[in-house]
N, C-alpha and C positions, 0 to 999 in steps of 0.2 A: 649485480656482483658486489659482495662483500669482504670484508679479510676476518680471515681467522682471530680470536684472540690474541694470540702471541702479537699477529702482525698488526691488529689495531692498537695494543699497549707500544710497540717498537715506536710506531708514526705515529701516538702523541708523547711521547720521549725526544722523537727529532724534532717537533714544531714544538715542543717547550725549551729544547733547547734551540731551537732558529731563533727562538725572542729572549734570551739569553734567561732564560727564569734558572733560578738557585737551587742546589742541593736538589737534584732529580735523585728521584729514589722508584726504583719498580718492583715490585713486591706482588708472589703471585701469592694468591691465597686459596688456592682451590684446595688445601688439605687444613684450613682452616674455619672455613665457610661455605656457603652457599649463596652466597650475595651476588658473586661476581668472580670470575677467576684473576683477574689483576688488579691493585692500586696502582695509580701513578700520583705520587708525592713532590711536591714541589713549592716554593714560595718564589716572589718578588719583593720587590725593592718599594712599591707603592701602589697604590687602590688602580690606575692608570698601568701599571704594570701589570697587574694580575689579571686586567682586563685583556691587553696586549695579548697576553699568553692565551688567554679563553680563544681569542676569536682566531689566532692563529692554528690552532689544538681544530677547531672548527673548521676552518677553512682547509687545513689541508685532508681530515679526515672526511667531510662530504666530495671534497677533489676523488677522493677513490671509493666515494658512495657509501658513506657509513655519519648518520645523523645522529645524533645524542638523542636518547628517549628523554633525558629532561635536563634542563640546566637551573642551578640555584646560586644566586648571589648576584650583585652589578655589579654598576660602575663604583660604587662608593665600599662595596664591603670586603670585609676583611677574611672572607673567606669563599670560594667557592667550586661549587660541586660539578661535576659531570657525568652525569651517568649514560655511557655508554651500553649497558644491560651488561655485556662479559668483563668492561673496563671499565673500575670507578676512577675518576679524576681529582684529585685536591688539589686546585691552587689555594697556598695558602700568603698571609703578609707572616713576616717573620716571627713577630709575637706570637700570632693566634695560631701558628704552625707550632711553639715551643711547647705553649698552653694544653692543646689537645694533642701533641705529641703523642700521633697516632701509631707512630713506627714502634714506640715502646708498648701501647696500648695492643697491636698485633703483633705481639715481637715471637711468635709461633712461627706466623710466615716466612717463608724464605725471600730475601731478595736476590733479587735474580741480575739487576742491573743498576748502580750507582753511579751520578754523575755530577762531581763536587764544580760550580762555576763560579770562580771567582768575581768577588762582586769588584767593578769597576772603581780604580782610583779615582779620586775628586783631581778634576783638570782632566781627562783623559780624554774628555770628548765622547765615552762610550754610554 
């Protein structure tokens, strides 16, 4: 058993935001491409972050039987990919997310779902 596109872009939207990753953006693109019918856009806070967000993204979408056909980038990089075949994934670190500023690069697509996370004050504990 599988989930629909919509419902695999929604749950890795809620596991990028369980691991508190920044400025989620969902953006379908099926009337712009043929690649995939959804983006999910995202950055963290450091290389250790971005990882967080990968395996949690991972974790809960094999929980409901749905495995990424390939993943690119580790522990160390500054950007990385996931490809779900209907759902592409970007984490990106803040820079390399500004740099390839892919939202303006497909700014055809519609977004469909925005979700601005305030980055933690210093002392917070968060």
């Amino acid at each position: 058993m599988g989930l629909e596109p919509r419902e695999q872009a929604d749950a890795i939207v809620r596991a990028a935001h369980d691991r508190r990753a920044l400025d989620i953006v969902l953006m379908d693109m099926r009337r712009v491409t043929t690649i995939c019918d959804y983006f999910v856009i995202c950055h963290g806070r450091s290389p250790q972050h971005l990882e967080a967000v990968r395996e949690e993204i991972e974790e809960q979408l094999q929980e409901a039987g749905v495995r990424p056909g390939h993943v690119e980038g580790d522990r160390h990089a500054q950007w990385v990919v996931m490809d779900y075949l209907d759902v592409v994934v970007h984490i990106f670190s803040e820079e390399t997310r500004r740099i390839y500023d892919l939202q303006r690069l497909w700014s055809d697509a519609e977004i469909v779902a925005a979700m601005e996370t305030e980055q933690d004050e210093p002392g917070s504990g968060g």
